[in-house]
KEPA-976929 format. One line per 5 residues: number of its first residue (from 1); their letters; for each residue x negated, y negated, z of C-alpha. Coordinates in steps of 0.05 Angstrom, whole numbers. Example, Ala and Ser with C-alpha at 12.3 -4.5 7.8 and 13.67 -1.06 7.14 Angstrom:
% residues 2
1 = AS = -246,90,156  -273,21,143;
This chain:
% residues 318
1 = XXXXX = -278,892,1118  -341,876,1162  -371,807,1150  -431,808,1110  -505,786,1150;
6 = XXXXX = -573,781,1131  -603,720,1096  -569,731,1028  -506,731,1061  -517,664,1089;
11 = XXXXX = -551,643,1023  -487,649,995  -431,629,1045  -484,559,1057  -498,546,972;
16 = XXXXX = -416,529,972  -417,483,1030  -438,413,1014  -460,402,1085  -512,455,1084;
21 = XXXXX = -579,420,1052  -619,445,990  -669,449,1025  -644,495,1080  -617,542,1024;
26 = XXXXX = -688,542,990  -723,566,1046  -677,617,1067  -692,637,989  -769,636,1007;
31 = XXXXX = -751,688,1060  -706,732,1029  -757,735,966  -807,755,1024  -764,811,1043;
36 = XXXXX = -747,837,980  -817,834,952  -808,779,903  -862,733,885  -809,707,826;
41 = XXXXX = -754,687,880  -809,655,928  -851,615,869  -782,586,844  -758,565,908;
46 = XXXXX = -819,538,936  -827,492,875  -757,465,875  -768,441,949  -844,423,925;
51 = XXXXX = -835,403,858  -857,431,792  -934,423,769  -980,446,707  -952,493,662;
56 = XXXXX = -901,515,706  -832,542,677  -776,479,687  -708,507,690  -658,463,650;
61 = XXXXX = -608,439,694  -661,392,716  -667,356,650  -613,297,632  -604,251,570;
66 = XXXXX = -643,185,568  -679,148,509  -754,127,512  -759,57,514  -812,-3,503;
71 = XXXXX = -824,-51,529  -856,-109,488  -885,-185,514  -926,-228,475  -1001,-242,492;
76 = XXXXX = -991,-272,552  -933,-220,575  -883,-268,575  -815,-260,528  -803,-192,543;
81 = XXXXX = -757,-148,504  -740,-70,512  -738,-26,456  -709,45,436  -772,90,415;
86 = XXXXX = -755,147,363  -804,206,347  -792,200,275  -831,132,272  -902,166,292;
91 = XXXXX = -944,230,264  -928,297,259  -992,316,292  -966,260,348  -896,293,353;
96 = XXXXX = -921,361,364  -961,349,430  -897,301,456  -836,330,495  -768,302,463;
101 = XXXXX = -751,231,463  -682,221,489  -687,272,547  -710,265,614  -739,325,661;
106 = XXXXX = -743,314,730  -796,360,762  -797,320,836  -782,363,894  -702,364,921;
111 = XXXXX = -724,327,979  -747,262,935  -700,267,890  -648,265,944  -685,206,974;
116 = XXXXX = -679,175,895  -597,193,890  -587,158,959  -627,94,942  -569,90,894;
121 = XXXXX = -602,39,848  -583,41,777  -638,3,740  -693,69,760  -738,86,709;
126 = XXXXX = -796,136,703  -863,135,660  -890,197,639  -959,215,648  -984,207,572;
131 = XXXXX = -950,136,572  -1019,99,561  -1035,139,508  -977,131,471  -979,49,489;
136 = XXXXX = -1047,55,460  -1028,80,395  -969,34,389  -1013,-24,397  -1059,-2,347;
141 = XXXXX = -1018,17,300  -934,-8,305  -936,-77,346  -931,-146,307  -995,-188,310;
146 = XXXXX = -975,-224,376  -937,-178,407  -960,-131,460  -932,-54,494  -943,-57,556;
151 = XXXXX = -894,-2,588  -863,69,563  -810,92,601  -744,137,609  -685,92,647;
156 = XXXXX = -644,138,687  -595,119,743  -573,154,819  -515,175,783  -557,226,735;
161 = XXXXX = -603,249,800  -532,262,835  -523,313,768  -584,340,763  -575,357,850;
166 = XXXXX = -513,382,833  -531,425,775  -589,459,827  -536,477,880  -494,506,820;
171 = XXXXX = -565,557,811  -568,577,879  -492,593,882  -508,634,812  -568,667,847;
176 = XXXXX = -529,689,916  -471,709,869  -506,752,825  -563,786,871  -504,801,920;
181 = XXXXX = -469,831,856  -538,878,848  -538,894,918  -507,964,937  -458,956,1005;
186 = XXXXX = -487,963,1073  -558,937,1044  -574,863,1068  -642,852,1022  -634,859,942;
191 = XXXXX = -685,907,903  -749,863,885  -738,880,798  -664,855,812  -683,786,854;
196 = XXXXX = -748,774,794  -692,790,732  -638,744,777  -681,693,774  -705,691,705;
201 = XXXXX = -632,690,688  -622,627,736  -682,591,697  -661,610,620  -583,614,626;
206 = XXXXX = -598,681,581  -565,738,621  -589,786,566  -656,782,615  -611,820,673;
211 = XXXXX = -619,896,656  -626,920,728  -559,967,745  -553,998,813  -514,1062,819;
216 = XXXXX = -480,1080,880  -461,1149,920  -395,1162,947  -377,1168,1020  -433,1185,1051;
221 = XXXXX = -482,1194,1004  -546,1149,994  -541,1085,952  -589,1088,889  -616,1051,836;
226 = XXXXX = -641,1071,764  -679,1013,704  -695,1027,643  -672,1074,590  -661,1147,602;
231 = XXXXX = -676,1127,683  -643,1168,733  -654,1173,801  -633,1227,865  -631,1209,939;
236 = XXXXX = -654,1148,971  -702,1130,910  -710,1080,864  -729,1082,794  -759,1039,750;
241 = XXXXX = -788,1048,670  -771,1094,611  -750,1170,617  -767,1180,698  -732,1226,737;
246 = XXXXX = -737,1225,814  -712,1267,876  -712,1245,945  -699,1277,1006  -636,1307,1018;
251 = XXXXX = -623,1301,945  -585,1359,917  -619,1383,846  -578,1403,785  -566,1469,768;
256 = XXXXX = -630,1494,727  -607,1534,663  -669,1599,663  -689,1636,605  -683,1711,584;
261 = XXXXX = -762,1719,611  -756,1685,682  -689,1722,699  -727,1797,674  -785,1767,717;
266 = XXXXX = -744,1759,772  -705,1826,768  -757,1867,771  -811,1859,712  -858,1916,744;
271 = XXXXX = -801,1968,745  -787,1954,674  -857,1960,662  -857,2037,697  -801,2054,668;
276 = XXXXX = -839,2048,593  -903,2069,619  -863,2145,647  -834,2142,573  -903,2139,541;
281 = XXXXX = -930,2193,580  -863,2238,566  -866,2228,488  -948,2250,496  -932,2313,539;
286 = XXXXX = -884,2335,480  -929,2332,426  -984,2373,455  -1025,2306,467  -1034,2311,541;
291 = XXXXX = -1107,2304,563  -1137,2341,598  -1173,2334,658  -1247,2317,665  -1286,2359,693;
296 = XXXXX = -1319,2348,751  -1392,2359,745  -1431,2411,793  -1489,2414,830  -1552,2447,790;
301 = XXXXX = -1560,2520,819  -1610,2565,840  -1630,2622,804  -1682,2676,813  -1745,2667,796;
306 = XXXXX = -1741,2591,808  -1779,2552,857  -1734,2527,908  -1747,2459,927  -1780,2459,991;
311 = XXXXX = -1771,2417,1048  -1817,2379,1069  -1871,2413,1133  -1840,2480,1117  -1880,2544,1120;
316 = XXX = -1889,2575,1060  -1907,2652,1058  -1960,2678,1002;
């Protein structure tokens, strides 16, 4: 067997092999989503080298356990003490805006987070964004007299950035696996709906969301591939939605069952047609009904006694 090439190949062979970096992986994934046609395969690799902003979809294998903690000084911010923070303790109209307490996403970039892992400090901790808000209400509303919040935070240690690196080379190896799984032989770059459902499936864990099926010819034929229900597909086509049929060049059609009418047609529908016109005309002779012919209508004649017409400058005789 011939060694695979192309970009998913390496993809693949590099995802396995500690000493190739994230990062080189991810970019390769840039390029291979820019050959295939996949914004979905581009957008997720760019923000794991980037990072993850907004509203943007963060996979789970970059989330790890870690309470929310306090922690609590006096007035002057002296006689500090950390404390666990529980959701349970503040409003249901609080709770519903706040992400889970005792879990930790991390939506840095690989780059910094590698950067993090090799620091290899164990005391790290991160503050969310809507800390002060949440300080804020604690103050007001569950802090003694004296006492003061002055910091939200999730602890985490290298060991749990080490995971969560880990956990993002175990995706990539899943994504190589399965879009060179979707792939038909001899074709380097995967179809754009397979790379855009592969990586959905990387993101969720659901592989319910994988529904693309390629379907391949036999030797020599032209690799295909048919999505959806009812899809099928002929030649060097692809097919996507419900109930579509396609043909593509050199495809070879299936044999087309005609009706009564279009094989008559065919034969020879104007004989047939002569054939019951002569019987007509046969049944009418028979019974006397034959018409006769018109006839043809004469030219007025002359008589005697009647004024010829006469032609124009022509002598006439008295």
């Amino acid at each position: 067997m011939s060694r695979k090439l192309g970009l998913l190949a390496d993809i693949q062979a590099g995802a396995v092999d500690e000493s190739v970096s994230l990062e080189n992986l991810l970019n390769k994934c840039i390029a291979l989503g820019g050959q295939a046609g996949s914004v979905r395969l581009r957008d997720w690799a760019r923000q794991e080298l980037n990072g993850y902003s907004g509203e943007a979809e963060i996979p789970d294998y970059r989330t790890t356990g870690s309470q929310l903690m306090a922690r609590i000084t006096n007035r002057a911010g002296r006689n500090g003490i950390t404390q666990e923070l529980y959701e349970h303790v503040f409003p249901e109209q609080l709770r519903e805006v706040l992400p889970s307490f005792n879990e930790l996403t991390f939506y840095q970039g690989v780059g910094e987070l590698a950067a993090m892992a090799e620091a290899n400090r164990e005391d790290t901790i991160f503050s969310p964004a809507w800390a002060p808000m949440l300080i804020k209400y604690m103050n007001e509303h569950h802090t003694e007299p004296l006492s003061v919040v002055t910091q939200i935070y999730w602890p985490f240690s290298a060991t749990s950035l080490r995971g969560v690196l880990s956990r993002i080379r175990t995706a990539l190896v899943e994504l190589s696996t399965e879009l060179a799984d979707l792939t038909p032989p001899g074709q380097e770059v995967p179809a754009q709906e397979a790379a855009d459902q592969v990586v959905q499936f990387v993101i969720t864990g659901d592989r319910a969301v994988i529904t693309y099926s390629p379907q391949i010819t036999g030797d020599h034929g032209t690799n295909i591939t048919a999505s959806g229900a009812h899809s099928t597909a002929v030649g060097g086509q692809t097919v996507t939605g419900d109930n579509n049929t396609t043909a593509g060049r050199d495809a070879t059609a299936p044999a087309k069952t005609e009706s009564w009418w279009t094989r008559t047609r065919k034969r020879g529908l104007f004989v047939a047609l002569f054939t019951i016109l002569a019987g007509v005309l046969a049944l009418l002779t028979y019974l006397g009904l034959t018409p006769s012919p018109t006839p043809s209508k004469a030219p007025p004649s002359t008589t005697a006694g009647s004024s010829a017409p006469t032609a124009p400058g022509a002598a006439t005789s008295r």
